[in-house]
C-alpha positions in Angstrom: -36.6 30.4 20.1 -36.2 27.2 19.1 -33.9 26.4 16.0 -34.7 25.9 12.5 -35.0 22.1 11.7 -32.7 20.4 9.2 -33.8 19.4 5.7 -32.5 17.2 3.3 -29.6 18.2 1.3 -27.4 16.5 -1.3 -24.0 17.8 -0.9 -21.3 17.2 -4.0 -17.4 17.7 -3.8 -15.9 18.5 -7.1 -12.0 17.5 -6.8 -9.2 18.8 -8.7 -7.8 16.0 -10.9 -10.1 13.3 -9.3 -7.4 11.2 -7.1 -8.1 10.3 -3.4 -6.4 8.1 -1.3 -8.6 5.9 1.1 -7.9 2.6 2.0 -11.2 1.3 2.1 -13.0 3.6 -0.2 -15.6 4.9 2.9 -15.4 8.9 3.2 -18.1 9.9 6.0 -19.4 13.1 5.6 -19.7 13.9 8.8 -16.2 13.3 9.2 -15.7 15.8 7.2 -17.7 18.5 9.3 -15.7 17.1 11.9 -12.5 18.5 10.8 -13.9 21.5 10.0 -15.5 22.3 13.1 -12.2 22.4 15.0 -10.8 24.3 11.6 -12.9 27.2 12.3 -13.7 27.3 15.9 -10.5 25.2 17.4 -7.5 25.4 14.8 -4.7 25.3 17.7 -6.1 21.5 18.1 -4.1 20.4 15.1 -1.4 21.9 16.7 -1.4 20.2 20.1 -4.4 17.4 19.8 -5.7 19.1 23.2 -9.1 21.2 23.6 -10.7 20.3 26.5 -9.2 22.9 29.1 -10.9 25.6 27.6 -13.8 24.1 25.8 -17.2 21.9 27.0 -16.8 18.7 24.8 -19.5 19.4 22.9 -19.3 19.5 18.9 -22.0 21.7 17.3 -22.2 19.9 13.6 -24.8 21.5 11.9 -26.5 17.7 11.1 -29.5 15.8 12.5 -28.7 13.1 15.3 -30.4 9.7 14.8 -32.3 8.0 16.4 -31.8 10.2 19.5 -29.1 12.7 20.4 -27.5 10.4 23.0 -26.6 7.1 23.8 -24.8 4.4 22.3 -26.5 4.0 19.1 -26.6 7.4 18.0 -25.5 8.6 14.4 -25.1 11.8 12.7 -27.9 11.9 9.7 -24.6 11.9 7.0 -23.8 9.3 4.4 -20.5 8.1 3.6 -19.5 9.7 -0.5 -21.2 8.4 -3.2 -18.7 8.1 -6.3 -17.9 5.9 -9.6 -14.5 4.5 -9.4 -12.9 4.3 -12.6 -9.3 3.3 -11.5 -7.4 2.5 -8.6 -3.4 2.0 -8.0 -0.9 1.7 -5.0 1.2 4.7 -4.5 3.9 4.9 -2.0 4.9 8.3 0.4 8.5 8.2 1.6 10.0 9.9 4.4 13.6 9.8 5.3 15.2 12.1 7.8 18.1 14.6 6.6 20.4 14.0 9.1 22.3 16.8 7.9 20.3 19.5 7.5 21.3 23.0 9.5 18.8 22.7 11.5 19.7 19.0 13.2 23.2 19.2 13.4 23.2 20.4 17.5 20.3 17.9 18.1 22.1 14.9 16.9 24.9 16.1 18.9 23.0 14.7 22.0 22.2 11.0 20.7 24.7 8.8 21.4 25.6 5.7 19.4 24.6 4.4 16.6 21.7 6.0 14.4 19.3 4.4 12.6 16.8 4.2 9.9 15.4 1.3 10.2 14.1 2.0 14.0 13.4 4.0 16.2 12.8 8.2 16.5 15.1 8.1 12.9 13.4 5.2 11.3 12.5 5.7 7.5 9.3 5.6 6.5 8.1 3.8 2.5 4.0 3.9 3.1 1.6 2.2 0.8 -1.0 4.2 -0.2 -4.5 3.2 -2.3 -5.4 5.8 -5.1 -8.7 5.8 -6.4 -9.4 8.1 -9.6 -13.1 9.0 -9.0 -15.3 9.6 -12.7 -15.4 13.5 -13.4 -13.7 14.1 -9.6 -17.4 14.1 -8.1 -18.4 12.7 -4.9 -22.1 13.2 -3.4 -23.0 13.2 0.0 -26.2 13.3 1.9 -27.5 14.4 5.1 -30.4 16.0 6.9 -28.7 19.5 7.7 -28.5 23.2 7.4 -27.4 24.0 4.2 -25.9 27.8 4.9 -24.3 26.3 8.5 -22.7 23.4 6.2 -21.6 25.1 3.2 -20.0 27.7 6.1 -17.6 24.5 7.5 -17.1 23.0 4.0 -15.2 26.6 3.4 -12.6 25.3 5.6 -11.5 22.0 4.0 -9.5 21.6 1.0 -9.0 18.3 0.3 -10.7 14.9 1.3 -8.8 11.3 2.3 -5.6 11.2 3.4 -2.3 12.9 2.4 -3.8 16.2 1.1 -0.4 17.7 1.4 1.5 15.8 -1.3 -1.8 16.3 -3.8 -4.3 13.7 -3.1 -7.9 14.4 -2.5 -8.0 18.3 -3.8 -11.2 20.2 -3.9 -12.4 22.2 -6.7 -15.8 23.4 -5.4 -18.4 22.8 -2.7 -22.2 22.5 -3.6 -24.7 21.8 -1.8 -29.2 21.9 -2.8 -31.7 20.7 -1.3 -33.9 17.4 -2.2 -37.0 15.8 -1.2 -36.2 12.6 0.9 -33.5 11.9 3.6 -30.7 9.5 2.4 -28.4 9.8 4.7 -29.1 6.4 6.2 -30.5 4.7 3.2 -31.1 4.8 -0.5 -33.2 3.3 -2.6 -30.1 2.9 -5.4 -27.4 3.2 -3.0 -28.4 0.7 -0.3 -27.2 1.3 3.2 -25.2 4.6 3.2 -23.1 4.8 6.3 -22.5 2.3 9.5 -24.9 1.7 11.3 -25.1 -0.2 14.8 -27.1 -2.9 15.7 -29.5 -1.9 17.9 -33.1 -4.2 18.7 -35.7 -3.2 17.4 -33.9 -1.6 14.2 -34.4 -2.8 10.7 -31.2 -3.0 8.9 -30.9 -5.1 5.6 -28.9 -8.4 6.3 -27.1 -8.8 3.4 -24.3 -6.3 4.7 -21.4 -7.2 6.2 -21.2 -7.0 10.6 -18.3 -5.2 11.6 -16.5 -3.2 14.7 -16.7 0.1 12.8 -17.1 3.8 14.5 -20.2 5.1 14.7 -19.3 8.8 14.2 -16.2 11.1 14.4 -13.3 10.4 15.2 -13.7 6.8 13.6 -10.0 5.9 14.8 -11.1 6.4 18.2 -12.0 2.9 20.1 -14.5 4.4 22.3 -16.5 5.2 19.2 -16.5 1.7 17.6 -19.8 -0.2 17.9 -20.7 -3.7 16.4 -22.4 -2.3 12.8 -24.0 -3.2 9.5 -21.5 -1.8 7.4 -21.6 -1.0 3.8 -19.5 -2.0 0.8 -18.0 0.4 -1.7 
């Protein structure tokens, strides 16, 4: 039987006091779906970063591939968040080790010398991080998926951007509806709405910026980076 085809869906994140912390402001959706993909089906990954002894490789995001579903210059039909910016600061995480605590007194024990926090496995941390206040705490995103399938995922993820755990990036609510045209690429308001790579024969506006930029999840990786038109937020 063959399976239902995607539609076009605007999907909108409602955070809790509006505060997310990216760097440079992108926040792909299919990122997103990512994560929560190895949430539900895989969640001892987080615990080890290793899957592939007992699993095929294959992610099953509920999204449309474009243009084709292999090959170098395939994309997930998702756009990147859609959001006003009303403020933006420079925050800082810090992380020192207790040296003392209970728990590290016998493991010290074995380190010999001198110990440090300035480098090495003891070295303290003082990160930067960049803290945009979003207007109303409402992203959009779009994409050409099932709705049921990616409301399902979006159960399993709490927050958005980086350093959830010390309050950044909460999520409210998840809604999702369905609309008439696919912007998941482009929009007529928005412009270009995720990277895309250059291929020949592809029309891409020129006025965006060409980058080495990942092409889909995980954008860290360097297997996944491609030369790309890339947006500006």
């Amino acid at each position: 039987m063959a399976k239902k085809p995607t539609s076009p869906l605007k999907v909108t994140a409602k955070l809790t006091d509006g505060r997310v912390f990216s760097f440079d402001g992108i926040i792909m959706f299919d990122a997103i779906l990512y994560h929560a993909w190895f949430a539900k089906y895989h969640p001892e990954v987080f615990e080890t970063g290793e899957w592939m002894t007992h699993g095929s490789g294959y992610i099953g995001l509920p999204l449309r591939q474009t243009p084709e579903n292999t090959g170098a210059g395939s994309v997930w039909a998702a756009s990147m968040g859609i959001y006003a910016e009303t403020a933006q600061s420079v925050e800082y995480w810090n992380k020192r080790p207790n040296f003392f605590g209970a728990d590290k007194t016998d493991y010290l024990d074995q380190d010999k010398g001198v110990i440090s926090d300035s480098e090495g496995r003891y070295r303290a941390y003082r990160t930067p991080c960049v803290v945009r206040t979003v207007k109303d705490g409402v992203i959009d995103f779009y994409c050409m998926g099932h709705k049921d399938e990616v409301l399902d995922l979006l159960s399993y993820i709490p927050a958005l951007g980086k350093k959830p755990a010390i309050g950044y990036g909460r999520v409210e609510s998840w809604t999702a509806e369905d609309i008439g045209e696919d912007y998941s690429v482009t929009h007529p308001e928005y412009g270009l709405m995720r990277p895309v790579p250059i291929i020949e024969g592809r029309t891409t506006p020129a006025k965006y910026p060409i980058r080495e930029y990942g092409i889909k999840p995980p954008y860290w990786k360097p297997e996944n980076r491609r030369l790309c038109y890339v947006p500006i937020r």
